[in-house]
Backbone bond lengths (Angstrom), bond angles and torsions (degrees), N, CA, C in turn:
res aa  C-N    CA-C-N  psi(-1)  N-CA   C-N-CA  omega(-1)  CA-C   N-CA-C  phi
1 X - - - 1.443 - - 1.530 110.42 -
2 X 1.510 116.00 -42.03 1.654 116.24 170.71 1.761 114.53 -61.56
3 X 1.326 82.87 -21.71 1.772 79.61 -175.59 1.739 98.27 -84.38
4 X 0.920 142.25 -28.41 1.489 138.17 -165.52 1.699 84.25 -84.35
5 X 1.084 94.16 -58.79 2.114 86.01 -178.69 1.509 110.57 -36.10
6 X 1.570 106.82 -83.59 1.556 98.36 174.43 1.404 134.14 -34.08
7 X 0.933 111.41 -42.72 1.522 130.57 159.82 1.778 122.17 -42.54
8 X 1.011 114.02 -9.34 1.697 142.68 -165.94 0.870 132.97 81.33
9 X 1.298 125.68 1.99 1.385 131.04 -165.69 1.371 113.88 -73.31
10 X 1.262 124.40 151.05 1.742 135.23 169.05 1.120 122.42 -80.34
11 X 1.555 119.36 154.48 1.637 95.29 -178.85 1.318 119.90 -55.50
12 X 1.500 121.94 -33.62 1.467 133.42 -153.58 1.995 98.93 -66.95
13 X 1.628 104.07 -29.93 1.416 117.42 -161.18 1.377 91.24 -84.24
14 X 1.176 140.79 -16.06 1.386 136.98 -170.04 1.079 108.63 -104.58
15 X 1.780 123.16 -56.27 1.190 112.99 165.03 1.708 119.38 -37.27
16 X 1.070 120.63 -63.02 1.594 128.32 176.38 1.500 103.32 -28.02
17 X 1.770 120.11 -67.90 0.986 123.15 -146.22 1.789 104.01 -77.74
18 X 1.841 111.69 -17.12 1.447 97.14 -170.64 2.060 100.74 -115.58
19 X 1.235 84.54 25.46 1.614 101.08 -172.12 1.503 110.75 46.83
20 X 1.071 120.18 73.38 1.471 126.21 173.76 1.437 108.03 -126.67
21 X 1.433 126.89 -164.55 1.572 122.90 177.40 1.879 84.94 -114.18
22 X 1.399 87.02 156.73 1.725 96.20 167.41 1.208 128.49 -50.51
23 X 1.657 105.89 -47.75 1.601 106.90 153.25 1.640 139.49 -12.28
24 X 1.318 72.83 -69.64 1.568 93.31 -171.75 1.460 121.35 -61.81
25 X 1.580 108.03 -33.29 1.250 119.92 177.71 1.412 96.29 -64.73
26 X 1.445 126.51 -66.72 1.382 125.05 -170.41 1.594 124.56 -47.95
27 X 1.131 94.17 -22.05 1.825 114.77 170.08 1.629 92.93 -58.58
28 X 1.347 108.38 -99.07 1.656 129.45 160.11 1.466 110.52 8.02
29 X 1.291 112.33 -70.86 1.773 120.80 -176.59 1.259 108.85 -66.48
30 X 1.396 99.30 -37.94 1.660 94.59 -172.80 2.053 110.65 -68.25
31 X 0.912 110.25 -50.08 1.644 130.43 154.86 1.338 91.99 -27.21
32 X 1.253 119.94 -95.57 1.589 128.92 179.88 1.802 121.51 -15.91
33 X 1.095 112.71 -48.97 1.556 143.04 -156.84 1.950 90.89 -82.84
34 X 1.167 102.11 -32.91 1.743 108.91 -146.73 1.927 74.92 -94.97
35 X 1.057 117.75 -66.13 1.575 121.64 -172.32 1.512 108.62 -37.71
36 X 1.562 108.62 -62.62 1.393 115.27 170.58 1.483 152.87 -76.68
37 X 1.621 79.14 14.83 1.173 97.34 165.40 1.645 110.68 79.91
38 X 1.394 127.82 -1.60 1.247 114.59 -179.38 1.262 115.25 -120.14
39 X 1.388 113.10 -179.05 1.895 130.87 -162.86 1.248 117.36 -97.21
40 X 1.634 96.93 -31.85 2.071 94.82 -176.11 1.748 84.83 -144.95
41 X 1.587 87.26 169.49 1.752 106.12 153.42 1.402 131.36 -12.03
42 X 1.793 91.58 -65.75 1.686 105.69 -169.04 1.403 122.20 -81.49
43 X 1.912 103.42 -10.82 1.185 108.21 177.84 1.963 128.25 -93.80
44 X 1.915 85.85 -12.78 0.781 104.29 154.25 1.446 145.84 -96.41
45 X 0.976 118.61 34.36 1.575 139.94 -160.82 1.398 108.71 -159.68
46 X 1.647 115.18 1.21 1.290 101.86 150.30 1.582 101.39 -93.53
47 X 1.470 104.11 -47.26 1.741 100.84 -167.65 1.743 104.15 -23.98
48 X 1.615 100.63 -64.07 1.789 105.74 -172.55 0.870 107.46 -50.79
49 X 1.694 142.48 -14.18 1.257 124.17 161.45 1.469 121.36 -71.71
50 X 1.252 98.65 -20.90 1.868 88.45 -164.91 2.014 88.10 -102.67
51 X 1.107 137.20 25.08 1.023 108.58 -163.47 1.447 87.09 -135.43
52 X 1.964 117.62 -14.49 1.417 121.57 149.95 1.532 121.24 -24.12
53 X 1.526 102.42 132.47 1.551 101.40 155.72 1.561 123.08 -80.82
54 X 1.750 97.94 124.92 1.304 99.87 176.11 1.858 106.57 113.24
55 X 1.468 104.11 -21.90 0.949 120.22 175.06 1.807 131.19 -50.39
56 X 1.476 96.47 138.04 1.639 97.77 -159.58 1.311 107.56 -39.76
57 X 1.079 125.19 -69.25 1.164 144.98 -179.10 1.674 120.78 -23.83
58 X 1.727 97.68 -46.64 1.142 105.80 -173.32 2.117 127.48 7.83
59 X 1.764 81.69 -118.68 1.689 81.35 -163.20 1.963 98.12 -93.98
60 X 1.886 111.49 -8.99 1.505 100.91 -164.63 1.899 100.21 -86.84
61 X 1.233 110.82 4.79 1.128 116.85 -167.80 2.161 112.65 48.04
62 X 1.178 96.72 54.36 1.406 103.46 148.82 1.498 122.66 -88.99
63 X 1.790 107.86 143.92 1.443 89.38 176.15 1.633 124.88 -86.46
64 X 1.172 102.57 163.41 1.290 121.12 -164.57 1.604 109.85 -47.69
65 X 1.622 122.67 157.10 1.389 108.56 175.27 1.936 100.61 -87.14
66 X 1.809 96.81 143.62 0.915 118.31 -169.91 1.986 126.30 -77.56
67 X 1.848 91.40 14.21 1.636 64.44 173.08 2.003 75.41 -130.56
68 X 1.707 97.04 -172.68 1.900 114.13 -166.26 1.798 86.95 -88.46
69 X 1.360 133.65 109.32 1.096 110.12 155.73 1.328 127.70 -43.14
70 X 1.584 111.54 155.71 1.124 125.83 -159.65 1.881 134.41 43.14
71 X 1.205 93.83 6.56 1.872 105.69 173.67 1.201 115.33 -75.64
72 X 1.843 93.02 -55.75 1.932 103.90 -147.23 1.230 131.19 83.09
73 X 1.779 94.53 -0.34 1.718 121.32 -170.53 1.744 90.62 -93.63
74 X 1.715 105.73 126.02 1.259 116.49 154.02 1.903 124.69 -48.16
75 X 1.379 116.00 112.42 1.975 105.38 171.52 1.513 91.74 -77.30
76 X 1.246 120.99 157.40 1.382 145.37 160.13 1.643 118.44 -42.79
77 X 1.357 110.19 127.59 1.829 96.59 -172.74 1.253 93.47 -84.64
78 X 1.340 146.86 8.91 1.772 124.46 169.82 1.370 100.14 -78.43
79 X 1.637 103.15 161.83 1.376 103.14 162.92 1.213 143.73 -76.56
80 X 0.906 125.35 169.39 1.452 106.85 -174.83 1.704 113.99 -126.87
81 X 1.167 128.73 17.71 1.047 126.87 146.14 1.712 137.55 -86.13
């Protein structure tokens, strides 16, 4: 479900796509958001980037690549830790 978020999707587009109510998704994200430590969407969809395996970031501490795969949507250049 975080991955369809990052991915751009809305709750309404996710609910649809995993047949749930919107609710529920927002339940879900919100859960999600609280685990990972972040405040919104975008802050949460970088974390999953840096917390990816294989991920730029990994262990040399480079920063992360700067756009959301598969969006075309700019992530934020602050950090996010």
């Amino acid at each position: 479900m975080v991955v369809l978020m990052s991915g751009g999707m809305s709750n309404r587009e996710i609910a649809r796509a995993m047949g749930l109510s919107e609710q529920t998704v927002k339940n879900y994200l919100s859960t999600a958001f609280r685990k990972l430590g972040a405040k919104n969407r975008t802050e949460a969809a970088a974390r999953l980037l840096h917390r990816a395996p294989g991920s730029p970031r990994g262990s040399s501490g480079a920063r992360p690549r700067s756009d959301c795969p598969g969006t075309g949507r700019a992530l934020p250049a602050e950090e996010t830790q």
